[in-house]
C-alpha positions as CSV (number, residue, x, y, z in Angstrom):
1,X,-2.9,0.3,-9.7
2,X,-4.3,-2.8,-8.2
3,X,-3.3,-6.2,-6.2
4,X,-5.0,-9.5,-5.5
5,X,-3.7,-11.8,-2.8
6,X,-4.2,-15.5,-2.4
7,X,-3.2,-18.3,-0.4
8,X,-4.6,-19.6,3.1
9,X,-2.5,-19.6,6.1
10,X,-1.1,-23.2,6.2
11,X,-1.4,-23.6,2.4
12,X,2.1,-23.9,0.8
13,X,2.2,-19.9,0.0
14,X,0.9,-16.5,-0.5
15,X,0.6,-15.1,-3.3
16,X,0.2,-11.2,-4.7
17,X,0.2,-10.2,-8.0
18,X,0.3,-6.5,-8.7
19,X,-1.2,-4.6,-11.8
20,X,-0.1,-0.7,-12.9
21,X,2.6,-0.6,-11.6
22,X,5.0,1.7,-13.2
23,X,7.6,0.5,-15.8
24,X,11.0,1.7,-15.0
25,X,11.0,1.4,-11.1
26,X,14.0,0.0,-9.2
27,X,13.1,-3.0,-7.3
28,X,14.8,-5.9,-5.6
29,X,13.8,-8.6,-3.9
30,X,15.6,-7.5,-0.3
31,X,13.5,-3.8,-0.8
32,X,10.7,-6.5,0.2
33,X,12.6,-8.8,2.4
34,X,13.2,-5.6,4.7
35,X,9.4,-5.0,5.0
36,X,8.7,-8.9,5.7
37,X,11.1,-9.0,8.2
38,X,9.7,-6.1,9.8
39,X,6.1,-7.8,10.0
40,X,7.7,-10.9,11.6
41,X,9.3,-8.4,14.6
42,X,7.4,-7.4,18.1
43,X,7.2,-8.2,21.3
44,X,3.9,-10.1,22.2
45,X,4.3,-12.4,19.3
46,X,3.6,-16.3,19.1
47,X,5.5,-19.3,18.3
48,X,4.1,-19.0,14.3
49,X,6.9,-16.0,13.8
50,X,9.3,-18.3,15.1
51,X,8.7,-21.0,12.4
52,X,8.2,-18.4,9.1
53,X,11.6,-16.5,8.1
54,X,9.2,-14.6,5.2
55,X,11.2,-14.4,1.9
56,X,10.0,-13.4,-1.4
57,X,10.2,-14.3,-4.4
58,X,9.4,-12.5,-7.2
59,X,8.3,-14.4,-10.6
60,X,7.3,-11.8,-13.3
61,X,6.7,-8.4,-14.0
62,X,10.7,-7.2,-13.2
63,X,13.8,-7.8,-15.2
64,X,17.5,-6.9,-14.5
65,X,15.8,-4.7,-10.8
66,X,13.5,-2.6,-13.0
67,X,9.5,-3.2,-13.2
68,X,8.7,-3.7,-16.7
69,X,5.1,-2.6,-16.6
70,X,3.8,-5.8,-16.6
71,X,1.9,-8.0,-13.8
72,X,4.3,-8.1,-10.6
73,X,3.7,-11.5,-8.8
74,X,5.0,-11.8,-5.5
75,X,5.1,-15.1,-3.3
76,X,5.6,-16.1,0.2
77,X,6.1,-19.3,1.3
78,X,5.1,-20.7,4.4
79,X,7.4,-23.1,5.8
80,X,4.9,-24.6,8.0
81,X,3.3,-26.0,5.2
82,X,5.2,-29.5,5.6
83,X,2.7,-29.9,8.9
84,X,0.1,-29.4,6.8
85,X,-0.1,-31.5,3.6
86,X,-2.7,-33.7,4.4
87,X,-5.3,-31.3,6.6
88,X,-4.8,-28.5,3.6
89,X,-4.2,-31.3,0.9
90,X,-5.9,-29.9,-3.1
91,X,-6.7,-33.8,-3.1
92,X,-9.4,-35.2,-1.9
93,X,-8.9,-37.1,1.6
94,X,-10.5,-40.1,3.4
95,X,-14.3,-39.5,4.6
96,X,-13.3,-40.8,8.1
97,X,-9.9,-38.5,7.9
98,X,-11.9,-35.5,6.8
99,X,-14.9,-36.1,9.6
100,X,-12.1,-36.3,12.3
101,X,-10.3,-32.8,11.6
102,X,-13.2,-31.2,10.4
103,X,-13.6,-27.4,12.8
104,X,-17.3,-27.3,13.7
105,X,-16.7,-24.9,16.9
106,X,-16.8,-21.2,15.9
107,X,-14.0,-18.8,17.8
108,X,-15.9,-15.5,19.2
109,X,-14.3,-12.9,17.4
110,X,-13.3,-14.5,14.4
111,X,-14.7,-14.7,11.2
112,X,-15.4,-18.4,11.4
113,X,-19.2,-18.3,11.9
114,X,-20.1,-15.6,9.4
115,X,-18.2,-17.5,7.1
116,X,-19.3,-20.3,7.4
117,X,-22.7,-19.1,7.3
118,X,-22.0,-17.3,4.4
119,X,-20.2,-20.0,1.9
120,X,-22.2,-23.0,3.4
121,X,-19.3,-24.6,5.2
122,X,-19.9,-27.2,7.7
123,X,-16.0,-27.5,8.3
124,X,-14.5,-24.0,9.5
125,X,-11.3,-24.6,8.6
126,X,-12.1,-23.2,4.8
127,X,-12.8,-20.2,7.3
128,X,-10.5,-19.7,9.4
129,X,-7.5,-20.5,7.0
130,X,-8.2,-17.6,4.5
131,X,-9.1,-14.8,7.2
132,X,-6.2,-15.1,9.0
133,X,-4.0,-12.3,9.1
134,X,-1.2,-14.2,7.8
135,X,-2.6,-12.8,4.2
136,X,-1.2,-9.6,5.6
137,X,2.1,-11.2,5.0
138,X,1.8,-10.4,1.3
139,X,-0.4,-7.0,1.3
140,X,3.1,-6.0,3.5
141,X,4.7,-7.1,-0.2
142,X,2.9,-5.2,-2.0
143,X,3.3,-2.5,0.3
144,X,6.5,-2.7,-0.1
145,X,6.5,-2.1,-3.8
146,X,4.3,1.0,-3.3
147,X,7.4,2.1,-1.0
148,X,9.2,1.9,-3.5
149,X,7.5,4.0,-5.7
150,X,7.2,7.0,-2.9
151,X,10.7,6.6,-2.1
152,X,11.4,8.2,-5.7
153,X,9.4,10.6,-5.5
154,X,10.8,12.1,-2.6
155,X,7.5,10.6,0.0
156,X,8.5,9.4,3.2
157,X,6.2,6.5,5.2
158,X,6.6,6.2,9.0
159,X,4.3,4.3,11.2
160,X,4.8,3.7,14.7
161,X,2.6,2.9,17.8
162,X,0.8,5.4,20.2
163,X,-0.6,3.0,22.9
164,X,-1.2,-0.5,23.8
165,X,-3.2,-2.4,26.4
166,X,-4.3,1.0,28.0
167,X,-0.6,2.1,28.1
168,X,-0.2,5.4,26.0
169,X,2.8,7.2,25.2
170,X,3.8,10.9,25.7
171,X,3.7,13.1,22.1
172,X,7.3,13.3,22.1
173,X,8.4,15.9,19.3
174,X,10.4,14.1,16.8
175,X,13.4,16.0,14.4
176,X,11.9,14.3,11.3
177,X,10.9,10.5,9.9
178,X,14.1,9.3,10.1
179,X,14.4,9.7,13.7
180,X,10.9,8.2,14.2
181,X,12.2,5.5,12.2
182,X,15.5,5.3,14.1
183,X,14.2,5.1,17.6
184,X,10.8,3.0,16.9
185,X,12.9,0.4,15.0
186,X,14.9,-0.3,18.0
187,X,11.6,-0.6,20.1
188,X,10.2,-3.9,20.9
189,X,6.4,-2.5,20.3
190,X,7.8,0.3,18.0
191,X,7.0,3.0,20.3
192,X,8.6,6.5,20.0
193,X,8.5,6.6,23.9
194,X,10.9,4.6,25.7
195,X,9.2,4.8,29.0
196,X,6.1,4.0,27.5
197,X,7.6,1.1,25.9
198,X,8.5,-0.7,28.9
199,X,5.1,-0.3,30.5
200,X,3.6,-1.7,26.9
201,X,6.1,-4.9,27.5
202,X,5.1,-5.3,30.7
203,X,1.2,-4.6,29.8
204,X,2.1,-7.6,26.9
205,X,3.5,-10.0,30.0
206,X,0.8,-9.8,32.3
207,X,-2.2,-10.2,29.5
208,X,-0.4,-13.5,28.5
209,X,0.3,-14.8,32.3
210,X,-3.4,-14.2,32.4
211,X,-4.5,-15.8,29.2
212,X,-5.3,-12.8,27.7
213,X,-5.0,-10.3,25.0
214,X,-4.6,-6.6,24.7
215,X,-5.0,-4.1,21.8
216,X,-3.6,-0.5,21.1
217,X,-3.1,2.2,18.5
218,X,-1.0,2.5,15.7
219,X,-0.1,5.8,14.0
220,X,0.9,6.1,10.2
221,X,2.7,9.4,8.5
222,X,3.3,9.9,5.4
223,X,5.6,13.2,4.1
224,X,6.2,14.7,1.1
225,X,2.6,14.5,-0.7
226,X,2.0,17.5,-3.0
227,X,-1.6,18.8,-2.8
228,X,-4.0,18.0,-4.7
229,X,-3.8,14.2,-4.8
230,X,-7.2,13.1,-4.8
231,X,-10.3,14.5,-5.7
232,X,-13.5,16.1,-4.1
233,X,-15.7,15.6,-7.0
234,X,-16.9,12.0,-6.3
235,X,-17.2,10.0,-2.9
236,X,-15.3,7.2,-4.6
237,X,-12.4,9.3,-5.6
238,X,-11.7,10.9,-1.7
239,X,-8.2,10.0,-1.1
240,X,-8.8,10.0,2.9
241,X,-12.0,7.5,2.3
242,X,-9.5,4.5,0.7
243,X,-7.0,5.2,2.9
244,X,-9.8,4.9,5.9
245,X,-10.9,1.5,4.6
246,X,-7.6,0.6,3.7
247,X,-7.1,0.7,7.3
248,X,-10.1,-1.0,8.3
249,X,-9.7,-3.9,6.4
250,X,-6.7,-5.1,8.2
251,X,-7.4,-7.7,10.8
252,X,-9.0,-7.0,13.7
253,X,-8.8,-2.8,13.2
254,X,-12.0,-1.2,14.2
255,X,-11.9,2.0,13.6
256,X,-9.8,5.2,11.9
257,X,-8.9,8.9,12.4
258,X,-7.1,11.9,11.2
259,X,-5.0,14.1,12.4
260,X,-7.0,15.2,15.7
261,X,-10.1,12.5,14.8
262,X,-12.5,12.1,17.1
263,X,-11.3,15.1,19.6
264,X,-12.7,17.2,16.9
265,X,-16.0,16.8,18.1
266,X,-15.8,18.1,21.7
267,X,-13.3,21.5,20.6
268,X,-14.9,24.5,18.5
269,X,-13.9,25.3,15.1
270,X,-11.5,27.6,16.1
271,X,-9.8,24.6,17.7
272,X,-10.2,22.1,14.7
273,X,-9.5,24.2,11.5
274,X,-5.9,25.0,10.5
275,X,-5.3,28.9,10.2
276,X,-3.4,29.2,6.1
277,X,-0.4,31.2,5.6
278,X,1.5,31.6,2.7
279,X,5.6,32.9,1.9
280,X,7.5,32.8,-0.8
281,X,9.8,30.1,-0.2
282,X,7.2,27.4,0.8
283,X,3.6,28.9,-1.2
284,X,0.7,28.0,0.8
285,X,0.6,26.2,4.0
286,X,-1.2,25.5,7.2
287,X,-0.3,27.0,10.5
288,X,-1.2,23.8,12.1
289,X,-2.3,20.2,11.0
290,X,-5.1,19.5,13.1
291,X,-6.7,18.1,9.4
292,X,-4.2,15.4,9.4
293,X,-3.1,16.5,5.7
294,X,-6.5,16.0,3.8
295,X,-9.4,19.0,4.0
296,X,-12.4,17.7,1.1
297,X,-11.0,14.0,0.0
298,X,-7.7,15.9,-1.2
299,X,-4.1,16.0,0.3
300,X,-3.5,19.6,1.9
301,X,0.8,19.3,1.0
302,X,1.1,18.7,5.1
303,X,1.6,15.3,6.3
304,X,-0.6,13.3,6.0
305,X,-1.6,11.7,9.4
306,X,-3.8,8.1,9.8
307,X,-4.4,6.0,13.5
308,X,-5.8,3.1,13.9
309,X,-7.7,1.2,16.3
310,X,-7.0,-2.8,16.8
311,X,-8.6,-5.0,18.8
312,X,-7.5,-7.5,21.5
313,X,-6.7,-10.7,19.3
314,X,-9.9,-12.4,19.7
315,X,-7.8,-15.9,20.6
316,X,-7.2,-16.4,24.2
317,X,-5.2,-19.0,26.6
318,X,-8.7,-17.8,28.4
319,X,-11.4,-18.9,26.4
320,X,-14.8,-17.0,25.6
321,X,-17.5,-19.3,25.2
322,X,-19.3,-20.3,21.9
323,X,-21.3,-23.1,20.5
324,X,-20.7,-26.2,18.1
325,X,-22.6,-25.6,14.9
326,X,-22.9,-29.4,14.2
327,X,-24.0,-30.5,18.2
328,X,-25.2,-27.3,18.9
329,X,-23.5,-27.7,22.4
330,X,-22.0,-25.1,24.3
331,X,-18.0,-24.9,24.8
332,X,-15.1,-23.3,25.4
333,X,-13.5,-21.9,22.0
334,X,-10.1,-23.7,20.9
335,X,-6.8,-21.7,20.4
336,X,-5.1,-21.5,17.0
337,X,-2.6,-18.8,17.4
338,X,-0.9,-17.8,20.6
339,X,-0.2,-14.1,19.8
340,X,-0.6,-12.3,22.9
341,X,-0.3,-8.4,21.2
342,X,0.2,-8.1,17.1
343,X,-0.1,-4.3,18.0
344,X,3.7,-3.4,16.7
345,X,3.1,-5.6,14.1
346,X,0.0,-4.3,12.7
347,X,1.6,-0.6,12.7
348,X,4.3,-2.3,9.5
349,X,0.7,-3.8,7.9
350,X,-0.8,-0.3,8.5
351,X,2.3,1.6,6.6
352,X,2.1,-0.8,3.7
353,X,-1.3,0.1,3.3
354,X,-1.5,3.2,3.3
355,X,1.4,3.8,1.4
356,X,-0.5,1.6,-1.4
357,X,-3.5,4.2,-1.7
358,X,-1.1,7.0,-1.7
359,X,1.0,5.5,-4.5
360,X,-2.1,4.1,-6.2
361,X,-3.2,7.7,-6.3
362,X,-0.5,9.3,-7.3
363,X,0.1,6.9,-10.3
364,X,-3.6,7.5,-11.1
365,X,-3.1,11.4,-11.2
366,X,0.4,11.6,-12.7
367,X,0.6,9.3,-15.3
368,X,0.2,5.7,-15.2
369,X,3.2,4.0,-17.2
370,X,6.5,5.2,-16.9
371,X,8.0,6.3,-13.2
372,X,10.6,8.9,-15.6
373,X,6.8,10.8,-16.6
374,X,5.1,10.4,-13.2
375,X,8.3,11.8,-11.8
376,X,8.5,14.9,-14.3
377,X,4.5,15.6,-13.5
378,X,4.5,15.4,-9.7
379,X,7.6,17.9,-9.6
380,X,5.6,19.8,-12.1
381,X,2.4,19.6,-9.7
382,X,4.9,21.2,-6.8
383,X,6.4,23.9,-8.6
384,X,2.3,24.5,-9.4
385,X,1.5,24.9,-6.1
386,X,4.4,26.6,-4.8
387,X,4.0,29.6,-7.6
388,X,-0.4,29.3,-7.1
């Protein structure tokens, strides 16, 4: 199971189109929708989420609200496209047109230099259009889909967010996902922590009345995984591993942990290993989940738990310095977005990517083209492990 996006981010849309997916899967376009919407939400946010109301639509691969197997492609289209025609025209455009619009000064932090080092472009907008996170507005899609397919097979996806701009929240004990989902959907910057959440907002207001912006942590967790998914025979096959760069390769996230990450390196093994017990009703299970639900690239049957780490967004109201790479004068880097904090947003990009390794993975290991067979085998796989 695989996806390609395209699209740039004042092009006239985004596209996805998703391969392996499962025939027989109940899908509808507002299962998506929901998950778009989500995206668009969160306080810190800039005057683009105000223009986009994300929609999909989806053009093949689903018939009568069931996947048929086939290619799945998904589009978004961005409304803010009509401003754009002529700078993001397919056409060629007047030398003297092209000269005057063309982006020459690099923003630190972005990806326009490297790009443009790398392709050869001496006009940064064929940069700075593509690696802009608006593509995540389609990985979120396809997210979605892979939702779907963990929502039938009784796998739960949370994700919420554990600090921002130095603010952290308390580990407030939660009854289950539902309740995380409950509270952290009513929260701003979808924090779990309603003190904390206040002191987030008001981290958010001061960063932007300074022309700045701030960062945090975002925390994924998935329920319901059987063990076993995954593999410890090649590096390639480690479930952990895709779900790590899976993480990574969202905008601007810097880094990755499980379950007690890094903190595992200043406690002994007594403190980092989790003690296995066994009973009748559940079969084997671990006293606690410091692990984060993998131990060797493989799924443990506890939840699974993923953080990451974004950066500040690298535009500011407060700019850093850079140089033009046709004048080679210094400057002051332009703005192109205004987002202050994308943290809350970034936790719904972080869910929809990790739920698409896990349900990658699963459809890998279970049986690839009917959801009725991948169904049968998973339950098979937990009666397996219960009785091991």
């Amino acid at each position: 199971m695989r996806y390609l996006t395209a699209g740039e981010s004042h092009g006239p849309q985004l596209t996805t189109i998703l391969e392996g997916v499962p025939a027989g899967l109940s899908l509808l376009k507002e299962h998506i929708d929901m998950e778009l919407a989500r995206r668009q939400k969160g306080y810190g946010r800039g005057r683009r989420m105000q223009i986009e109301k994300d929609e999909v639509k989806i053009l093949s691969g689903v018939r009568h609200g069931k996947t048929l197997g086939s290619p799945i492609t998904l589009v978004v289209e961005n409304r803010d496209w009509k401003h754009w025609t002529n700078i993001m025209a397919i056409e060629p455009i007047d030398e003297a047109d092209e000269v005057k619009r063309k982006v020459t000064r690099p923003r630190p932090g972005h990806a326009d230099l490297n790009g443009a080092i790398k392709y050869g472009h001496r006009d940064m907008r064929n940069v700075l259009e593509r690696s802009s996170a608006r593509e995540t507005t389609v990985r979120v899609a396809a997210g979605a889909v892979a939702k779907r397919i963990l929502a039938e097979l009784g796998i739960q996806v949370a994700g919420h967010v554990l600090e921002i701009g130095g603010v952290r929240a308390e580990r407030l004990a939660y009854e289950s996902l539902e309740e995380l989902r409950s509270v952290t959907e009513q929260s701003p910057v979808r924090c779990f922590d309603e003190e904390a959440a206040v002191k987030m907002m008001e981290a958010i207001d001061r960063a932007k009345e300074n022309g700045d912006s701030i960062g945090g942590i975002v925390e994924v967790v998935v329920e319901g995984v059987p063990a076993g998914v995954g593999s410890y025979v090649h590096y390639d096959r480690k479930l952990d591993a895709k779900i790590a760069a899976s993480i990574v390769s969202i905008n601007a996230f810097k880094g990755v942990e499980f379950g007690i990450g890094f903190e595992a390196a200043r406690l002994p093994g007594s403190e980092v290993h989790d003690e296995i017990v066994w009973s009748k009703e559940h079969g084997f299970r671990r006293r606690t989940n410091r692990a984060g639900g993998f131990e060797g690239g493989m799924t443990t049957g506890m939840p699974i738990v993923v953080r990451g780490v974004m950066k500040p967004i690298p535009t500011l109201y407060k700019p850093l310095e850079s140089v033009d790479i046709d004048t080679k004068e210094p400057f002051t880097a332009s703005i192109e977005r205004s987002d202050s904090c994308a943290v809350p947003a970034a936790s719904v990009v972080a869910e929809a990517v990790v739920a698409w390794e896990i349900a990658a993975a699963i459809v890998d290991q279970f049986g690839q083209d009917r959801m009725d067979l991948i169904k049968a085998n998973i339950e098979q796989m937990r009666r397996h492990a219960k009785e091991f």
